[in-house]
C-alpha positions in Angstrom: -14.0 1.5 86.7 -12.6 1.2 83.0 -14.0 -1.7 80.8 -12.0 -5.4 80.8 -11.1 -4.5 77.3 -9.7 -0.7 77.5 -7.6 -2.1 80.3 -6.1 -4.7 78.2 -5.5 -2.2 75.6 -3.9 0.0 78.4 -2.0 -2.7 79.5 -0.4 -3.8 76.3 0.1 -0.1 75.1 2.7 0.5 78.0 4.2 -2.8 77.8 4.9 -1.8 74.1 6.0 2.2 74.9 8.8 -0.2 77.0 9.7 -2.5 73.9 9.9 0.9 72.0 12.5 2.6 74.7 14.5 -0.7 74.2 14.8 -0.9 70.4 15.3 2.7 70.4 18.0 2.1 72.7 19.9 -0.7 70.7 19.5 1.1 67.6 21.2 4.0 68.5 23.9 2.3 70.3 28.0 2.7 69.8 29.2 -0.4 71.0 28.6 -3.9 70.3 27.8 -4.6 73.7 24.7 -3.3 73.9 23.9 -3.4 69.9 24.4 -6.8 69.8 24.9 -8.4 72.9 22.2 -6.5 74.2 23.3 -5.4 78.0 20.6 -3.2 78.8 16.8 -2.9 80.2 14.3 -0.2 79.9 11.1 0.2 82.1 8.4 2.9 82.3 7.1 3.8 85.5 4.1 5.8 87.3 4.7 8.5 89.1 5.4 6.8 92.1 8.2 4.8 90.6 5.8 1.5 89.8 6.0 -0.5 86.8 3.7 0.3 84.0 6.2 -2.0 81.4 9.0 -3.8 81.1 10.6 -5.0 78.1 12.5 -7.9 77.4 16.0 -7.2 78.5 18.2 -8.2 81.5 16.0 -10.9 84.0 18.5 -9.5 86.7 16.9 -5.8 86.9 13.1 -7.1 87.5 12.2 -4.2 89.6 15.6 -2.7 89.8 15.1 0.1 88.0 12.3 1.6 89.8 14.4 1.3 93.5 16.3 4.1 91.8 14.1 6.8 90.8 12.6 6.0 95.0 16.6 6.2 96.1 16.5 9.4 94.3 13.5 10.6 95.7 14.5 9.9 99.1 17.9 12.1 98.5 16.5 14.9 97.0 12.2 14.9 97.6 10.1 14.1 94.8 9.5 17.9 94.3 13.4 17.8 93.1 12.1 16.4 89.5 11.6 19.3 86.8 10.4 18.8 82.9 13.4 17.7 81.1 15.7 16.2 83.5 17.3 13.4 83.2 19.4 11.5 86.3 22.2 9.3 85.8 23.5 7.1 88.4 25.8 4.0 89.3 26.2 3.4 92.8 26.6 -0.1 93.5 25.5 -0.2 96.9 22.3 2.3 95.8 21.5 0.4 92.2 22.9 -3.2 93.5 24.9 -3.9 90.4 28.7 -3.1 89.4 29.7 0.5 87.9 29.4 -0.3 84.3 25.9 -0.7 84.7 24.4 2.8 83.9 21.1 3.7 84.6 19.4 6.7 83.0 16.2 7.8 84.0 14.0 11.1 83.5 10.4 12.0 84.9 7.4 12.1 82.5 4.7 15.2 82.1 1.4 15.8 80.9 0.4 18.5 80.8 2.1 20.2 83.8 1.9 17.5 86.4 4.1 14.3 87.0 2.2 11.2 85.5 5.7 9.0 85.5 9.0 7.8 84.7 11.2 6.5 81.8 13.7 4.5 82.9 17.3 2.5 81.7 19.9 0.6 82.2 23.1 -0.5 79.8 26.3 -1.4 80.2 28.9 1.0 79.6 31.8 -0.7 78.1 34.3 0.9 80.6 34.0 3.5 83.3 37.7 4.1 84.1 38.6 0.8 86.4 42.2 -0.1 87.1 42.0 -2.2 84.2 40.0 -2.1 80.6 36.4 -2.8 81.1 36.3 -3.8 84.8 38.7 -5.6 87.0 39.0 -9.8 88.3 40.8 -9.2 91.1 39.6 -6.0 92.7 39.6 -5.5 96.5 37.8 -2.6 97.0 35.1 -0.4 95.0 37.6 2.1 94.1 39.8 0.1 91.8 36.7 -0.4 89.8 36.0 3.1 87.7 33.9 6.1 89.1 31.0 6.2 91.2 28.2 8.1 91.2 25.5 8.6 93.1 22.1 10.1 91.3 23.5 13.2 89.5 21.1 15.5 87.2 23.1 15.3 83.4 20.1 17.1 81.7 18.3 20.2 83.2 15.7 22.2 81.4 16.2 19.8 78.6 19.8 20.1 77.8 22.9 18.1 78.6 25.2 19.4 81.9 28.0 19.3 79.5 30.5 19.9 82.7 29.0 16.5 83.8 29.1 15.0 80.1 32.6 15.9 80.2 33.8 14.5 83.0 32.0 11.1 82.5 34.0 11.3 78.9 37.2 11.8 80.7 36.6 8.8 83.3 36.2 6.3 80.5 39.1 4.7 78.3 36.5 5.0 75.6 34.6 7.9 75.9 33.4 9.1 72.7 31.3 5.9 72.6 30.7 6.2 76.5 28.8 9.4 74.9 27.2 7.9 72.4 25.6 5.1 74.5 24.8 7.6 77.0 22.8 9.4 73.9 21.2 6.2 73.2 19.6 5.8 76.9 18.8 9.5 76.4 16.9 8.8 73.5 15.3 6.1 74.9 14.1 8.0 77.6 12.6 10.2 75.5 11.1 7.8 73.7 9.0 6.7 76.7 8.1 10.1 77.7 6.5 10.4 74.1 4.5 7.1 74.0 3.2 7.7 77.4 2.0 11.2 76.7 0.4 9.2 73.5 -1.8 7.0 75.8 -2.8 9.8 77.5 -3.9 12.0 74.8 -5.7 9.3 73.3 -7.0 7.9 77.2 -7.4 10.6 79.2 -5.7 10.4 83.1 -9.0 9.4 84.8 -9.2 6.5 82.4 -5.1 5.4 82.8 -5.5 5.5 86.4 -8.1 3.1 86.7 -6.8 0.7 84.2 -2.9 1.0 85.8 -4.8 0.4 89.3 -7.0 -2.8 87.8 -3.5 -3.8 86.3 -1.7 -4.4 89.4 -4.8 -5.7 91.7 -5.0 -8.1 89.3 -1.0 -9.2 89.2 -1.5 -9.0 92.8 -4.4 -11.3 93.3 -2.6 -14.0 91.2 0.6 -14.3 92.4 -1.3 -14.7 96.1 -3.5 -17.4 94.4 -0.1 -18.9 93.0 1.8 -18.6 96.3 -1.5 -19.4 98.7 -1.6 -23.3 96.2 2.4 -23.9 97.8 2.0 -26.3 100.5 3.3 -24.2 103.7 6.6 -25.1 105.1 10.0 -23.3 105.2 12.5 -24.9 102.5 16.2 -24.6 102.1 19.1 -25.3 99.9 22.8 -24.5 100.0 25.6 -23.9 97.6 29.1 -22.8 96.9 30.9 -20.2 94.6 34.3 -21.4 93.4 36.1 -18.5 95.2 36.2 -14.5 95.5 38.5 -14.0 92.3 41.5 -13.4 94.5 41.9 -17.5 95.8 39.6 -18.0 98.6 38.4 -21.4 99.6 34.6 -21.8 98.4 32.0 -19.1 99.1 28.8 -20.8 100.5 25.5 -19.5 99.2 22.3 -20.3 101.8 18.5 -20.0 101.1 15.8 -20.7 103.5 12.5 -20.3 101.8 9.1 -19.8 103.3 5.7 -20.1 102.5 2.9 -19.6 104.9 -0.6 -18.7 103.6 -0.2 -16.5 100.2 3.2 -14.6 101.4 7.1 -15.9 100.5 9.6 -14.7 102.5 13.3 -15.4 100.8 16.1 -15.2 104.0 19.6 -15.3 103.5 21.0 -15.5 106.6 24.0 -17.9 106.6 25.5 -17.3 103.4 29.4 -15.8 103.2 29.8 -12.5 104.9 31.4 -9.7 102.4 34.7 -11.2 100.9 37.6 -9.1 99.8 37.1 -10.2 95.9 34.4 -8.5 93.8 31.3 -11.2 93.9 29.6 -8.9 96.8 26.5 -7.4 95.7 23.9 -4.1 96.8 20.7 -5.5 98.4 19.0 -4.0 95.6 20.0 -6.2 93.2 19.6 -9.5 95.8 15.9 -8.4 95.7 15.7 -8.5 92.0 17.5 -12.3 91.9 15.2 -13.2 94.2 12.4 -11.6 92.1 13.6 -13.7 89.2 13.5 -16.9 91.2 10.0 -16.4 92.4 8.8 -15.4 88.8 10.1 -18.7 87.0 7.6 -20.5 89.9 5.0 -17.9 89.7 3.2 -16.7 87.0 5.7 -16.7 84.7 3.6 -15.7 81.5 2.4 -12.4 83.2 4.2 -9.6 82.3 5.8 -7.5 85.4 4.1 -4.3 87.0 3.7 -2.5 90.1 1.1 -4.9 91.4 4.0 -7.8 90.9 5.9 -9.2 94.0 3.8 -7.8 96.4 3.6 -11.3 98.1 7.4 -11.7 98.4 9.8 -10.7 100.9 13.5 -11.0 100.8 16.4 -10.2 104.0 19.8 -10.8 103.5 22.3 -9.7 106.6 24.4 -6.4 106.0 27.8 -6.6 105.6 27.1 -10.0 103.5 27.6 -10.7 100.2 24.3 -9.7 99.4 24.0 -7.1 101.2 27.3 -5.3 100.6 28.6 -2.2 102.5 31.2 0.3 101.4 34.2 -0.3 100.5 33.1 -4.0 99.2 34.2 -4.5 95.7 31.5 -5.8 93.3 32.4 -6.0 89.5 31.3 -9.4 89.5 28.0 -9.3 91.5 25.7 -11.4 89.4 28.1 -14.6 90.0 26.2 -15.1 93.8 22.8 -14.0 92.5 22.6 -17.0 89.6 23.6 -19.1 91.6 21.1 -18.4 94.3 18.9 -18.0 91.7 18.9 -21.8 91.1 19.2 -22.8 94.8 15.8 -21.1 95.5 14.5 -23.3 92.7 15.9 -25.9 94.4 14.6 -25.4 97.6 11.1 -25.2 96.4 11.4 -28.7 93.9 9.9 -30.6 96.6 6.9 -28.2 96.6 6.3 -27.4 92.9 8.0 -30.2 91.2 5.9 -29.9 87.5 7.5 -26.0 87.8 10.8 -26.8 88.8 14.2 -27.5 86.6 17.8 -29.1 87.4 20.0 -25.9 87.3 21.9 -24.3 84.9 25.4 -23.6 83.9 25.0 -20.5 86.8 27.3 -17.9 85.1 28.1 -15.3 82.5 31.2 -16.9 81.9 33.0 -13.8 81.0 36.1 -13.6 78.6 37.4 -10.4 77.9 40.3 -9.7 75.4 42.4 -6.3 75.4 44.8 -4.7 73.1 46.0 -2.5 70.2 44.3 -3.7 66.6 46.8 -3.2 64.1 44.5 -3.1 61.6 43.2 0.2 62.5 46.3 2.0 63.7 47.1 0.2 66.7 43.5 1.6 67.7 43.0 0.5 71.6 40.2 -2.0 72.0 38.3 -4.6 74.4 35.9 -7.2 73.6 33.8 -8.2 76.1 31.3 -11.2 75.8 29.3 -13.8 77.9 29.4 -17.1 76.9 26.1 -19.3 77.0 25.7 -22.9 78.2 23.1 -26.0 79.0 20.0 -25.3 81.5 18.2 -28.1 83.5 16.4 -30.6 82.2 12.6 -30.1 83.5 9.3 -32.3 83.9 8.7 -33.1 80.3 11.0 -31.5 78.1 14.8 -31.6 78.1 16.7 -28.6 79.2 18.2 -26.1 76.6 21.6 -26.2 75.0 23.6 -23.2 75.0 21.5 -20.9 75.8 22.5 -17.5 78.1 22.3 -17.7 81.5 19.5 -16.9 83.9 20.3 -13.4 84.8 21.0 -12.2 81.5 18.3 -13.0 79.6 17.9 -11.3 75.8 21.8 -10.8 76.4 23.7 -12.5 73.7 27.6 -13.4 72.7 28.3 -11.7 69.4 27.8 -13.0 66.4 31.5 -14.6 65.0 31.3 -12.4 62.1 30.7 -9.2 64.1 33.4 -10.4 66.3 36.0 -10.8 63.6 35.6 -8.1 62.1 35.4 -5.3 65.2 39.0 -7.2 67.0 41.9 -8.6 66.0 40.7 -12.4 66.7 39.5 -15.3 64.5 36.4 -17.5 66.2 38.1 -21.0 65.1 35.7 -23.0 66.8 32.2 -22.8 67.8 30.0 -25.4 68.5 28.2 -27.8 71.5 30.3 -29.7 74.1 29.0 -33.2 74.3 28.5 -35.3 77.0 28.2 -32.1 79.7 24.4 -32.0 79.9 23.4 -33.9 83.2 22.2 -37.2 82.7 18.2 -37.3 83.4 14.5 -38.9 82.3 15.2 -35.7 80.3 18.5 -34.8 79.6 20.1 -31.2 80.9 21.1 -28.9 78.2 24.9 -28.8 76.6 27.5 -26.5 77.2 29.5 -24.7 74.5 32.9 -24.7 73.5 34.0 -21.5 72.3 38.0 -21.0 70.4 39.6 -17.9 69.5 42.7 -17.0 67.9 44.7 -14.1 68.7 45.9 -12.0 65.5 47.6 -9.3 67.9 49.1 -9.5 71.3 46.4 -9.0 73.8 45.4 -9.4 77.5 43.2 -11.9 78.8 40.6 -11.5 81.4 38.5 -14.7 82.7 35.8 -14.8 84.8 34.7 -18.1 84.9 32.8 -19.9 87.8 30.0 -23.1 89.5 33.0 -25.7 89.0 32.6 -26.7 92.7 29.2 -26.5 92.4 27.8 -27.4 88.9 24.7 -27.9 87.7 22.6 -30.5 89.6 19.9 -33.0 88.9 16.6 -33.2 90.3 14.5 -36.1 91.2 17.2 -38.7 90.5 18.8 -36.6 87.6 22.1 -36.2 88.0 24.7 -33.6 87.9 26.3 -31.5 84.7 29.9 -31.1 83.8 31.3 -27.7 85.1 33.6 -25.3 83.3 36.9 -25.3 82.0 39.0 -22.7 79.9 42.4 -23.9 78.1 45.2 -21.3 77.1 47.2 -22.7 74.3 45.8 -26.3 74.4 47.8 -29.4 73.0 50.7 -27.0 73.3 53.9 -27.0 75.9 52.5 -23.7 77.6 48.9 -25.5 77.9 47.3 -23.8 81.1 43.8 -24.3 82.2 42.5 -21.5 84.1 39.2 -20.4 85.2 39.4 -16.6 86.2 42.3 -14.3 85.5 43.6 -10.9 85.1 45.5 -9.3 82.5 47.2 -12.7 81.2 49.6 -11.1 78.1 49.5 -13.2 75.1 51.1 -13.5 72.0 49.8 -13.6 68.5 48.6 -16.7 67.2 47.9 -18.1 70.8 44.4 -19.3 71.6 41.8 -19.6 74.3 39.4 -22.2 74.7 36.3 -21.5 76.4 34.2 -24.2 77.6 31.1 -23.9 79.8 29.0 -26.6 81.9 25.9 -28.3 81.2 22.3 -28.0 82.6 21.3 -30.6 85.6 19.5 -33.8 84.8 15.5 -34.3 85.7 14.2 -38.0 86.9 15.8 -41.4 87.3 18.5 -41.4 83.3 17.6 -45.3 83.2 13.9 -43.9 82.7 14.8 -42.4 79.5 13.5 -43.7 76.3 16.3 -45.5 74.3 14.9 -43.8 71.4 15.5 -40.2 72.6 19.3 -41.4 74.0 19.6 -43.0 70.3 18.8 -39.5 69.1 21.1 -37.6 71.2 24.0 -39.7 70.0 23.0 -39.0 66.5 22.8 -35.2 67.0 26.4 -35.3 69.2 24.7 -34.6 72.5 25.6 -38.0 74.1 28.8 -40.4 73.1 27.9 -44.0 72.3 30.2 -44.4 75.9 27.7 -42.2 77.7 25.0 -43.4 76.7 25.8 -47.0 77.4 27.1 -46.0 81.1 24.5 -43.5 82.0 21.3 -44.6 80.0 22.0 -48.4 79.6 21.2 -48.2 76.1 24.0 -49.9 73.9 24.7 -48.2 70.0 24.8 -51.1 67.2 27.6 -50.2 64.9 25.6 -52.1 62.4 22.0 -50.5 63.0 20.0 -47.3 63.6 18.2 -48.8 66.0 19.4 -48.5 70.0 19.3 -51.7 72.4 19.0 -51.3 76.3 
C-alpha cells in the first residue's frame, strides 16, 4: 500500500490535470459562453470510467460525465476504444441534459494499455433548433437541434472531417461550433498528457493503490456522514411555474431516506413527462440529486469514484425525471434546482446546522437575437443566466446575487463584454432590495438586470419558482420571486416570465429581475444592528425593516430602535 503522503500528492495531481483540462478549455474557447460565462466541466477518469478529478465547473454534471464513457461502452464494448479517439455525444435521454450540452471525451494510454479517460462538457451556443440557441416552447425533442448518440469525430488521431462537417452545417454558427469543439479537443488532450505525467513520474502499481486508497477513503466518510443522520424517511414538495407552453403548476416530490449509512432519494409522485421542455434524462436526475447530497455531506472533499457510493436515487420512467423519447428537454435543469432545494428541505429537520432556506431556483435565462449593424448586419445571440439571493443559513446570511445551484463557476457576462460583442447597452445593474427572505439571518438579494436594445431583436425568456419561491426555514420566511418587465413605465409595459421570439424594436428595454434567497430562524430574532446595517447597504427599506424586523430607523440618528 502507497504511503499517506504519495497518495495525497496523487490525489491533488489529478485533481489539478482536471483544473488544467478546464482552463485549457476556456482559453481556447470562440464564444463568450463558455469563455466567460463559463458553461462547461471537465473530468478525468480511470479506465473504468470513475473519477480521478473534477474541476470546478457546472455542480449539475457531478458524476455525469463518467455515465457516458459507460453508455458508450455498453453500445460498442470497451474493446471499441483505440489511441486517439475521441467520442462526441448529446443524447438527452443518454447524457440527461438538453442538446447544446456537448460532451467530448477520449480514452487515455500508457504505454499500450488503457489507464483512463479525459472527459468534457460545454455548451454549444446553437445546435440547429427551430429557433437561435434552443427553443421555450418546444413539444418534442426534434424541434430542439440534432441529436446524437456517441459518434467517433477523431480516429487514429485525426478529425472525421465528414462528421466535423456535418456538425458545422447543423449549427447557425458553425465556425465557432468548430472552434469550441477544438477547445474540448484540446482539453482532452490536455488530460491525456498530465495523466501520462503522473504515471511516468509514479509508476501504474503506485497510481493504482493511491486511486484505490482515494476512493475507500471518500467512501468511508460519506457512510460515517450519512450513518450520524438520524434514520427516518423525509419528504418535501414543490411546484414549477408551468411547462413553458401554459400548464397549471408542475409538482416536484422528494421522499428522502436514511436507514443506517445508505440514502435513498425517490421520486415517485412528481409530474409525469409534460409536453413543454422541463423533462429531463435520468442521468442528469442522478447528478441533482448528487449535488443535494454533497451540500449535506462532505462538502469540502473533492469528488471521485469512491463518492456517492452510499446514495441511491429512482425516479418513475416516463416522468419528468426520467424522460422518454420524444419528451422535449431544452430546459431540463428548471426541475433539478428546484428539487435540488426540496431535498435540502426535506432533510432540515435532520441536519439543521447544514441546512439553508432555498435559493432563487433558476438560471433565469434571457436570450436576445438579431442582426448587429455594427458589423454588417452580422447574425447574433446572446445568451446569459442571471444570478440571484440564496438562503439564509445557521450563522451567516445567505448570498446576494450569486448564480444558481446547478450552475456553479457559470457566470453572466461582464457589461463591458456584453456591450461590446451585441447591439445592447446594460443600463442598469445592481441588487433588488427588499427580495431576500426575512430571517435571524437574512436570505440573499436578487438582481435587477436592464438592457437596451440598439437593433431590433427577439426575445427569449425563461424565467421560473414564482409559485414557488424561495422559502424560510425554522421560522424564516419566504423570498420574493421573479419578475421580467418589457418596456416598463411605458404604454406597451408587459411583464412576462417565459417567452419566445418576442420582436422588439430599437430603443426598447427589458428588465430582468430575479427572487431572493429564503429566510433562516424567527426575523424578530435578528439583531437591530445587522437590520440597521442592511438598510444602510440598500438590502432592507426602512418600511421592511420596521414590518418584518421590528426595528424602527431614526431619521435623526445612526443608531436603530426595536
Amino acid at each position: 500500500m502507497t504511503d499517506p503522503v504519495t497518495t495525497e500528492i496523487i490525489r491533488n495531481a489529478l485533481i489539478s490535470c482536471a483544473q488544467d483540462m478546464n482552463a485549457t478549455l476556456i482559453r481556447s474557447a470562440y464564444t463568450p459562453i463558455i469563455y466567460e460565462g463559463k458553461d462547461c466541466s471537465v473530468a478525468l477518469l480511470d479506465e473504468r470510467a470513475d473519477v480521478l478529478g473534477q474541476s470546478l465547473g457546472l455542480p449539475l454534471f457531478l458524476g455525469n460525465l463518467e455515465v457516458c464513457v459507460k453508455l458508450t461502452a455498453e453500445r460498442f464494448g470497451w474493446e471499441a476504444f483505440r489511441p486517439g479517439d475521441l467520442f462526441h455525444m448529446n443524447d438527452s435521454y443518454m447524457t440527461g441534459t438538453h442538446l447544446n450540452d456537448a460532451t467530448i471525451f477520449g480514452p487515455i494510454y500508457w504505454r499500450g494499455k488503457l489507464v483512463g479517460f479525459s472527459a468534457t462538457r460545454a455548451h454549444w451556443l446553437d445546435v440547429g433548433a427551430k429557433d437561435p440557441g434552443g427553443p421555450m416552447d418546444s413539444r418534442e425533442i426534434f424541434q430542439e437541434g440534432m441529436r446524437w448518440g456517441p459518434t467517433r469525430i477523431y480516429q487514429d488521431g485525426q478529425p472525421r472531417e465528414d462528421i466535423v462537417d456535418l456538425l458545422r452545417r447543423n449549427g447557425r454558427f458553425g465556425y465557432s461550433l468548430v472552434g469550441d469543439m477544438n477547445a474540448q479537443v484540446a482539453a482532452c488532450r490536455t488530460g491525456e498528457a498530465r495523466l501520462r505525467a503522473i504515471l511516468d513520474r509514479f509508476g501504474y502499481d503506485t497510481y493504482l493503490e493511491a486511486r484505490d486508497e482515494i476512493f475507500r477513503q471518500s467512501e468511508l466518510l460519506e457512510r460515517e456522514a450519512v450513518a450520524a443522520i438520524p434514520d427516518g424517511v423525509y419528504r418535501a414538495e414543490g411546484w414549477l411555474d408551468d411547462d413553458g407552453l401554459g400548464s397549471d403548476p408542475i409538482p416536484v416530490r422528494v421522499r428522502v431516506e436514511v436507514r443506517g449509512d445508505a440514502m435513498t432519494i425517490d421520486l415517485a409522485g412528481s409530474s409525469p413527462q409534460t409536453e413543454g421542455p422541463v423533462n429531463c434524462g435520468f442521468a442528469q436526475t442522478v447528478s441533482a440529486c448528487r449535488v443535494a447530497f454533497k451540500l449535506l455531506v462532505n462538502p469540502e472533499r473533492p469528488v471521485d469514484g469512491g463518492t456517492f457510493k452510499t446514495l441511491t436515487v429512482r425516479a418513475p420512467e416516463n416522468s419528468i425525471f426520467n424522460a422518454q423519447e420524444p419528451a422535449a428537454c431544452q430546459w431540463y435543469f428548471t426541475p433539478l434546482g428546484l428539487l435540488i432545494d426540496l431535498i435540502v428541505k426535506a432533510l432540515a429537520e435532520a441536519v439543521p446546522e447544514r441546512a439553508a432556506g432555498a435559493h432563487y431556483g433558476d438560471s433565469m435565462v434571457i436570450y436576445l437575437a438579431g442582426r448587429d449593424p455594427r458589423r454588417g448586419d452580422a447574425p447574433f445571440l446572446s445568451v446569459e443566466p442571471t444570478p440571484g439571493g440564496w438562503g439564509g443559513f445557521m450563522g451567516g446570511d445567505g448570498e446576494d446575487g450569486l448564480i444558481n445551484n446547478v450552475n456553479g463557476a457559470f457566470k453572466d457576462q461582464p457589461v463591458e463584454v456584453y456591450e461590446s460583442k451585441y447591439p445592447v447597452l446594460i443600463r442598469e445593474y445592481g441588487l433588488r432590495q427588499d427580495t431576500g427572505g426575512p430571517g435571524k439571518f437574512r436570505g440573499g438579494s436578487g438582481v435587477y438586470r436592464v438592457y437596451e436594445l440598439g437593433a431590433p431583436a427577439r426575445l427569449y425568456l425563461w424565467f421560473d419558482r414564482s409559485v414557488t419561491p424561495a422559502w424560510g426555514l425554522f421560522e424564516g420566511r419566504s423570498a420574493v420571486g421573479p419578475d421580467v418587465v418589457v418596456n416598463p413605465g411605458r404604454a406597451d409595459e408587459r411583464h412576462l416570465l417565459k417567452v419566445n421570439a418576442l420582436s422588439l424594436r430599437a430603443g426598447d428595454v427589458v428588465r430582468v429581475q430575479t427572487g431572493g434567497g429564503g429566510g433562516y430562524g424567527d426575523p424578530r430574532e435578528r439583531d437591530p444592528k445587522r437590520v440597521h446595517e442592511d438598510v444602510l447597504d440598500g438590502y432592507v427599506s426602512p418600511e421592511a425593516a420596521e414590518a418584518d424586523y421590528g426595528v424602527v430607523m431614526r431619521a435623526t440618528s445612526t443608531a436603530p430602535s426595536s
